[in-house]
Backbone as a chain_set.jsonl record, in Angstrom:
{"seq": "XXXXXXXXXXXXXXXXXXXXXXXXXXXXXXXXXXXXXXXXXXXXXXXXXXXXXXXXXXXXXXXXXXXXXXXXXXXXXXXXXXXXXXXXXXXXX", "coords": {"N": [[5.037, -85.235, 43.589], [6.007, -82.801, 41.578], [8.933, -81.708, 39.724], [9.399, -78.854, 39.594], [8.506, -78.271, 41.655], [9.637, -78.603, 43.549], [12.019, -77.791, 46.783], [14.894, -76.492, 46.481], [16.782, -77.647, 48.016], [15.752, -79.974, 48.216], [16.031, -80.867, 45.495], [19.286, -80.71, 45.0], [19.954, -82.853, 46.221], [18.477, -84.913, 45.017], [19.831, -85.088, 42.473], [22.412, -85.566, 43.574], [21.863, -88.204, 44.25], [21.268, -89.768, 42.197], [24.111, -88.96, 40.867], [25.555, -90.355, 42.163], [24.018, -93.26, 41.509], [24.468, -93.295, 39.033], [27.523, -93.475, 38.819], [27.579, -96.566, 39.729], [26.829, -100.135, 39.427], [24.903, -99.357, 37.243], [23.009, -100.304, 34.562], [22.832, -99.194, 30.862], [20.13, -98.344, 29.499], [19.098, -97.744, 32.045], [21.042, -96.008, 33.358], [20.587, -93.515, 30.614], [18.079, -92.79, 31.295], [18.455, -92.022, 34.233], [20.117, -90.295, 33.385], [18.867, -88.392, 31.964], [17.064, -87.336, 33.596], [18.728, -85.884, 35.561], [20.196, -84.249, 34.098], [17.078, -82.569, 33.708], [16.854, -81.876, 36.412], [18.814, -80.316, 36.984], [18.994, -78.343, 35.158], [16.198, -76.676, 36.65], [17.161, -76.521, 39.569], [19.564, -74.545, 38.668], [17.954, -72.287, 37.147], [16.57, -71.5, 39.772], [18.652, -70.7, 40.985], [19.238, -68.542, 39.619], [17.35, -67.05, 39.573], [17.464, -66.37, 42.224], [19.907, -65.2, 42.655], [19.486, -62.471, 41.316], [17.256, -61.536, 42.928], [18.706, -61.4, 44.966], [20.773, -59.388, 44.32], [18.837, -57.144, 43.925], [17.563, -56.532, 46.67], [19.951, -55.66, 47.6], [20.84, -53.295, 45.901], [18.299, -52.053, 47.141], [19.302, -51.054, 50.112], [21.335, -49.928, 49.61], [21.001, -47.757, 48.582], [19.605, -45.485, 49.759], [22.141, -44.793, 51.399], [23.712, -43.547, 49.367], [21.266, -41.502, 48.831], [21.762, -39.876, 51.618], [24.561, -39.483, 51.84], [24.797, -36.776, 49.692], [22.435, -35.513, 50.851], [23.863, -34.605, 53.309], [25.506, -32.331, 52.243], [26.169, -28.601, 52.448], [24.354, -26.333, 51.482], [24.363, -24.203, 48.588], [25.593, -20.585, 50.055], [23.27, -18.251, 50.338], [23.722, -14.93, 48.331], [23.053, -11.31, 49.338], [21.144, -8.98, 47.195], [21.974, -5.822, 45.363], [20.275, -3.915, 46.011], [19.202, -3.378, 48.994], [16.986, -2.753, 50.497], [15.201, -5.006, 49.754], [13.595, -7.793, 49.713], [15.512, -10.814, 50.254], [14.788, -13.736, 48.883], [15.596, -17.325, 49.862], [14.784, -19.46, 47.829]], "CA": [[5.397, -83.82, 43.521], [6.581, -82.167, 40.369], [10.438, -81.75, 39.769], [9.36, -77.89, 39.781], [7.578, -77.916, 42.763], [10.557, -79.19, 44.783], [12.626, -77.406, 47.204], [16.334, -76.021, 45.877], [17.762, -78.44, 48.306], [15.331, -81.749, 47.479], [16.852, -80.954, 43.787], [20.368, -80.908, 45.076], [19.846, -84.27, 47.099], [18.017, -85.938, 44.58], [21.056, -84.631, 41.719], [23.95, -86.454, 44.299], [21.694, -89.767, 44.465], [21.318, -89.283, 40.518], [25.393, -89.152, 40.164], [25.666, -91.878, 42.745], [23.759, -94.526, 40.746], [25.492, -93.468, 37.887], [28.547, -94.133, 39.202], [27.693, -97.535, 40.5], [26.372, -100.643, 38.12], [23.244, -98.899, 36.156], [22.469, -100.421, 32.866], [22.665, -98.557, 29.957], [19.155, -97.589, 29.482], [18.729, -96.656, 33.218], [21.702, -94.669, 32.771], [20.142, -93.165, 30.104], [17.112, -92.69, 32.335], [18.847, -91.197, 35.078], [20.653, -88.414, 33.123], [17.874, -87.014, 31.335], [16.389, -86.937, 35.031], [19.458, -85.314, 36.032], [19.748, -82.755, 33.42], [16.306, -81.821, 34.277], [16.948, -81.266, 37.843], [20.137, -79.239, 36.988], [18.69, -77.105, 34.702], [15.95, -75.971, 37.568], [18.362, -75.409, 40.076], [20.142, -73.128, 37.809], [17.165, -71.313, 37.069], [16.37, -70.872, 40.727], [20.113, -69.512, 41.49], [19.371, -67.174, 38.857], [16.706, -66.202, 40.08], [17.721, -65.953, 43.89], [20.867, -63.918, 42.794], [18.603, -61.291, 40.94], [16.874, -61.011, 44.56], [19.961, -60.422, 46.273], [20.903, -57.77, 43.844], [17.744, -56.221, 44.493], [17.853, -56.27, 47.748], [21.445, -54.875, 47.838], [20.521, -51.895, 45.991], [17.637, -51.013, 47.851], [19.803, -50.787, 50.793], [22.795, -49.062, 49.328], [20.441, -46.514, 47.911], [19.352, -45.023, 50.794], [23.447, -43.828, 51.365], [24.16, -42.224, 48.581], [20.903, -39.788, 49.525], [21.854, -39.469, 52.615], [25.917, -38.513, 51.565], [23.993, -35.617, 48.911], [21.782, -34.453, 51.1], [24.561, -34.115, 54.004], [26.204, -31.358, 52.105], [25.578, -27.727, 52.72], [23.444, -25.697, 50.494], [25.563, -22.552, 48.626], [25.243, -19.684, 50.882], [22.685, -17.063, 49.85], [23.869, -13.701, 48.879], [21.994, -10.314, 48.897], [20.848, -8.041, 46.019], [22.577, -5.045, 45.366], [19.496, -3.34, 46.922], [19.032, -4.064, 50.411], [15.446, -2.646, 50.814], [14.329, -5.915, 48.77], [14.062, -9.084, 50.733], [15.906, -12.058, 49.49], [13.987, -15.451, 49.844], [16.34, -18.49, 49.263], [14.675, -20.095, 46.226]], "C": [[6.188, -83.568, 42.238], [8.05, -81.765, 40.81], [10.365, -79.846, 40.381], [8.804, -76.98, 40.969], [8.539, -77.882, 44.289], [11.316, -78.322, 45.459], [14.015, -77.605, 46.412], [17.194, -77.429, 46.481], [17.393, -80.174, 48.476], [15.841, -81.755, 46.382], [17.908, -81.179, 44.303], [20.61, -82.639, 45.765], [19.458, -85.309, 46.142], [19.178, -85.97, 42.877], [21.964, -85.816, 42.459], [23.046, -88.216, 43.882], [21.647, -90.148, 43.216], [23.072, -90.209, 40.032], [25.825, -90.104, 41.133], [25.342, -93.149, 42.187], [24.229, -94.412, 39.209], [27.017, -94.227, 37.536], [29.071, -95.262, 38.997], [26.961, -98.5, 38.812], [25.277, -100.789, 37.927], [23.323, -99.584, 34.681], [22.297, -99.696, 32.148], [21.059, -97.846, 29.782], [18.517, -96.848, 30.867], [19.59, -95.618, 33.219], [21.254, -93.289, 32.29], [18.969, -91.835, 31.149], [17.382, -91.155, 33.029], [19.786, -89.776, 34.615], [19.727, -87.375, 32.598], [17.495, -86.491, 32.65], [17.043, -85.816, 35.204], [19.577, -83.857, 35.471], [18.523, -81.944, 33.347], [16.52, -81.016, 35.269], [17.775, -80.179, 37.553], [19.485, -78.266, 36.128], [17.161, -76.204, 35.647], [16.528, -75.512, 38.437], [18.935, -74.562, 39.797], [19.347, -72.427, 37.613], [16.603, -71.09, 38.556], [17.741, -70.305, 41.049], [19.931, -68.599, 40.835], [18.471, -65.749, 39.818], [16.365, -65.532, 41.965], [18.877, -64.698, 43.798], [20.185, -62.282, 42.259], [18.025, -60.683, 42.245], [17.898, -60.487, 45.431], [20.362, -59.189, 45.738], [19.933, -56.86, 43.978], [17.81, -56.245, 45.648], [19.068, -55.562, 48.228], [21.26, -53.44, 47.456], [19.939, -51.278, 46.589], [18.153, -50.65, 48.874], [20.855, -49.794, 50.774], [21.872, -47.586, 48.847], [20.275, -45.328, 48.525], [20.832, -44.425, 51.178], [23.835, -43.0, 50.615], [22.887, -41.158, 48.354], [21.534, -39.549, 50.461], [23.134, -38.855, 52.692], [25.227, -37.371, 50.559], [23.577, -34.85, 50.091], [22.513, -33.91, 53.03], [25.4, -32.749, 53.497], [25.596, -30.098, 52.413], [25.052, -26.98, 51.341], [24.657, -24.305, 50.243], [24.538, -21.961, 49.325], [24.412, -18.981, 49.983], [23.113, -15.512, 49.843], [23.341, -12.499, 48.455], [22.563, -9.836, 47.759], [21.464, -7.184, 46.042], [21.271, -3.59, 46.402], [18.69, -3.988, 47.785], [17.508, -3.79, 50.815], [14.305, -4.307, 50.502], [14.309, -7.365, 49.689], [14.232, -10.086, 49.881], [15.427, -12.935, 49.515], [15.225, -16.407, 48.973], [15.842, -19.631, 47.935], [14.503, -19.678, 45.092]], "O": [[7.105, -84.355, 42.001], [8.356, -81.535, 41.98], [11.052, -79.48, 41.335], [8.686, -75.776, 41.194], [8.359, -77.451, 45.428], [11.611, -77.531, 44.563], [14.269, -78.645, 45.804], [17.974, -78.115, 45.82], [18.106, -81.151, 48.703], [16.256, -82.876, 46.087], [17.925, -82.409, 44.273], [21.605, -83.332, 45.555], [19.911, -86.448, 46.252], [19.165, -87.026, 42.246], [22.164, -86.889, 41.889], [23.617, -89.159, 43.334], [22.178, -91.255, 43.131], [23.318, -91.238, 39.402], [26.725, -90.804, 40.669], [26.131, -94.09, 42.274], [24.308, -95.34, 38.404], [27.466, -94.99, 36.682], [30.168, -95.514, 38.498], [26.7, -98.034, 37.703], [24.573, -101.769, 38.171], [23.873, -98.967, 33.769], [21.313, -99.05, 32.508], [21.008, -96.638, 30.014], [17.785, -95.859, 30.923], [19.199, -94.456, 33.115], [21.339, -92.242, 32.932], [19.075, -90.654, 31.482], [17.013, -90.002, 32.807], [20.04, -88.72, 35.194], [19.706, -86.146, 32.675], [17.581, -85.281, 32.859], [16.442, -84.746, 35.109], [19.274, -82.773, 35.969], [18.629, -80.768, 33.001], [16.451, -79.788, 35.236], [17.399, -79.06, 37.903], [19.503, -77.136, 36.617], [17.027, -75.031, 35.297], [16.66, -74.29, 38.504], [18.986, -73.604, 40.569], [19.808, -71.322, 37.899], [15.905, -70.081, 38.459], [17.688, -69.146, 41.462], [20.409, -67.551, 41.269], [18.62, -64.625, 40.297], [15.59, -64.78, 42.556], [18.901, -63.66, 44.459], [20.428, -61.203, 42.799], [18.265, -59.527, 42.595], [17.961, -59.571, 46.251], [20.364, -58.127, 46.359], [20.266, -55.69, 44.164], [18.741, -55.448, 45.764], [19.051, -54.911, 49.273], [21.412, -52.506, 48.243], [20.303, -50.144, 46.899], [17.648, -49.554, 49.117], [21.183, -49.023, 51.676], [22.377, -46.464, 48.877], [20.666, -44.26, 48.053], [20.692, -43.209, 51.309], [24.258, -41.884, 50.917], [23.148, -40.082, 47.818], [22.242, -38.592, 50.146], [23.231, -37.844, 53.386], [25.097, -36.6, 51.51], [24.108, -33.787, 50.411], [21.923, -33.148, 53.796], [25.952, -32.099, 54.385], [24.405, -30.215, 52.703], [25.529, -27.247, 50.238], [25.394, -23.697, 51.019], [23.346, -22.251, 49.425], [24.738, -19.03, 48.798], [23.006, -14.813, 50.85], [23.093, -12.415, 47.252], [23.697, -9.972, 47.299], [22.065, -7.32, 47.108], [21.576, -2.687, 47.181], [17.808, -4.824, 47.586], [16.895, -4.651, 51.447], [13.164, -4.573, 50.882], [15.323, -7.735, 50.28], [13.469, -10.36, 48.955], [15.56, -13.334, 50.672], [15.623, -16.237, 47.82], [16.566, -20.41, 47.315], [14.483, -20.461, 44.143]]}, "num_chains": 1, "name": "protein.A"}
C-alpha cells in the first residue's frame, strides 16, 4: 500500500514505530533510512489535517449561515404609509 493511500491513523502509528527505532540502536544509515521515511509520513499527515480543517470550516459555515438569515429575516418590515390621496390604492412594493 502506498504511504498516500494509508489511513491518517496507519501514518500516525507507523510515525511512533519510526521514532521508536530511532531512539533505540539503529545504525547510521538505517537511521538515515528511517527519517526520510518519517519525514514523508509527516508531511502527509499534515497535508491531510489541512485538509480536514478546511472541511470543518466548511461545514461550520454552512451551518452558521442559515442564522444569520433567519435573525434578518425575523425583523419586521417598515410599516407602509398612505398617499396623500386616499382614492389611490397603496400596494406594499
Amino acid at each position: 500500500m502506498k504511504q498516500e493511500e494509508q489511513k491518517f491513523e496507519q501514518i500516525i502509528s507507523k510515525l511512533e514505530t519510526i521514532v521508536t527505532d530511532l531512539e533505540g540502536s539503529v545504525g547510521l544509515e538505517e537511521s538515515l533510512k528511517k527519517f526520510e521515511e518519517g519525514m514523508a509520513l509527516a508531511k502527509i499527515a499534515e497535508e491531510r489535517l489541512k485538509k480536514i480543517e478546511n472541511d470543518f470550516q466548511k461545514i461550520q459555515h454552512t451551518f452558521s449561515a442559515p442564522e444569520k438569515l433567519k435573525e434578518t429575516s425575523l425583523e419586521s418590515p417598515a410599516p407602509v404609509t398612505p398617499t396623500a390621496n386616499e382614492d389611490e390604492t397603496v400596494l406594499p412594493f
